[in-house]
C-alpha positions in Angstrom: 0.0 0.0 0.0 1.2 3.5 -1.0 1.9 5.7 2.1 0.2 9.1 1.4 1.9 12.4 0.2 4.2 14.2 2.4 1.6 17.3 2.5 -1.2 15.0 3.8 1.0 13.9 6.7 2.2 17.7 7.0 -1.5 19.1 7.2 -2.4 16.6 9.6 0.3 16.5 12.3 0.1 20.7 12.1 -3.1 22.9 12.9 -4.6 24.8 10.2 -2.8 28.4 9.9 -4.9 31.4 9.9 -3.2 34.7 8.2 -5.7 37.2 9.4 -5.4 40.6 7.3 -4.6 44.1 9.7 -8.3 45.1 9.2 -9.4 41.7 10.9 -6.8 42.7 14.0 -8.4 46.0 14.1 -11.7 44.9 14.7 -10.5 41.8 17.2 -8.1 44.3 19.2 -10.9 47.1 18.5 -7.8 49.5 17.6 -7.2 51.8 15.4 -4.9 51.0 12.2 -2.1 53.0 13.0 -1.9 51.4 16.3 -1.6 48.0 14.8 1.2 49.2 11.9 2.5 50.4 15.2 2.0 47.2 17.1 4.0 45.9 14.0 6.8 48.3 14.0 7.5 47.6 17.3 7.9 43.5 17.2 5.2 43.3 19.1 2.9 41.7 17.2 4.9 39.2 14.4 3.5 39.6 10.7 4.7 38.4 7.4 4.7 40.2 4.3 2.9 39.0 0.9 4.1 41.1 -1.5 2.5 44.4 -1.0 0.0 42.8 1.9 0.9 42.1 5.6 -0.6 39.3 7.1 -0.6 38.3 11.4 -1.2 34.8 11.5 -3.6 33.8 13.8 -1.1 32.1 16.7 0.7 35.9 16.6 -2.1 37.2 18.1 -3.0 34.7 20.3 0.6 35.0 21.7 0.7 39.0 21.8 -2.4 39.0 23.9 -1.6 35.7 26.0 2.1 38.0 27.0 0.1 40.9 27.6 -1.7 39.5 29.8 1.0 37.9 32.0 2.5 41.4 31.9 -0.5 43.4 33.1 -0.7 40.3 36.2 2.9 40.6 37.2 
Protein backbone atom coordinates (compact mmCIF):
# COMPACT_ATOMS: atom_id res chain seq x y z
CA UNK A 1 0.00 0.00 0.00
CA UNK A 2 1.25 3.49 -1.03
CA UNK A 3 1.93 5.75 2.09
CA UNK A 4 0.15 9.14 1.39
CA UNK A 5 1.93 12.44 0.21
CA UNK A 6 4.15 14.25 2.35
CA UNK A 7 1.56 17.26 2.53
CA UNK A 8 -1.25 14.96 3.77
CA UNK A 9 0.96 13.94 6.67
CA UNK A 10 2.24 17.66 7.03
CA UNK A 11 -1.48 19.10 7.24
CA UNK A 12 -2.35 16.63 9.58
CA UNK A 13 0.31 16.46 12.25
CA UNK A 14 0.07 20.67 12.09
CA UNK A 15 -3.12 22.85 12.88
CA UNK A 16 -4.59 24.82 10.23
CA UNK A 17 -2.84 28.41 9.87
CA UNK A 18 -4.93 31.36 9.88
CA UNK A 19 -3.20 34.72 8.22
CA UNK A 20 -5.74 37.16 9.44
CA UNK A 21 -5.39 40.58 7.33
CA UNK A 22 -4.62 44.14 9.70
CA UNK A 23 -8.25 45.07 9.16
CA UNK A 24 -9.36 41.73 10.87
CA UNK A 25 -6.78 42.66 14.01
CA UNK A 26 -8.43 45.96 14.06
CA UNK A 27 -11.71 44.90 14.70
CA UNK A 28 -10.51 41.80 17.21
CA UNK A 29 -8.09 44.25 19.24
CA UNK A 30 -10.86 47.06 18.51
CA UNK A 31 -7.76 49.52 17.62
CA UNK A 32 -7.16 51.83 15.38
CA UNK A 33 -4.89 51.03 12.20
CA UNK A 34 -2.10 53.01 12.99
CA UNK A 35 -1.93 51.43 16.31
CA UNK A 36 -1.61 47.96 14.84
CA UNK A 37 1.23 49.15 11.92
CA UNK A 38 2.49 50.36 15.18
CA UNK A 39 2.03 47.19 17.09
CA UNK A 40 4.05 45.88 13.99
CA UNK A 41 6.78 48.26 13.98
CA UNK A 42 7.53 47.60 17.25
CA UNK A 43 7.87 43.53 17.23
CA UNK A 44 5.18 43.35 19.14
CA UNK A 45 2.88 41.72 17.23
CA UNK A 46 4.88 39.23 14.40
CA UNK A 47 3.50 39.61 10.71
CA UNK A 48 4.72 38.41 7.43
CA UNK A 49 4.71 40.23 4.35
CA UNK A 50 2.87 38.95 0.94
CA UNK A 51 4.11 41.08 -1.54
CA UNK A 52 2.46 44.44 -1.05
CA UNK A 53 0.03 42.83 1.87
CA UNK A 54 0.86 42.09 5.59
CA UNK A 55 -0.58 39.32 7.13
CA UNK A 56 -0.57 38.33 11.38
CA UNK A 57 -1.16 34.76 11.54
CA UNK A 58 -3.56 33.82 13.80
CA UNK A 59 -1.07 32.13 16.73
CA UNK A 60 0.68 35.88 16.62
CA UNK A 61 -2.11 37.23 18.06
CA UNK A 62 -3.00 34.68 20.30
CA UNK A 63 0.63 35.00 21.74
CA UNK A 64 0.65 39.01 21.81
CA UNK A 65 -2.43 38.98 23.86
CA UNK A 66 -1.55 35.73 26.02
CA UNK A 67 2.12 37.99 26.95
CA UNK A 68 0.13 40.89 27.59
CA UNK A 69 -1.72 39.45 29.81
CA UNK A 70 1.04 37.91 31.97
CA UNK A 71 2.46 41.44 31.85
CA UNK A 72 -0.47 43.35 33.13
CA UNK A 73 -0.75 40.32 36.24
CA UNK A 74 2.93 40.63 37.25
Amino acid sequence: MPSPPLAVLHAEAAPALELLTVHQVMARLQLSRSAVYDLLRSGQLASITLGRARRIPSHALTDFILTRLEQEAA
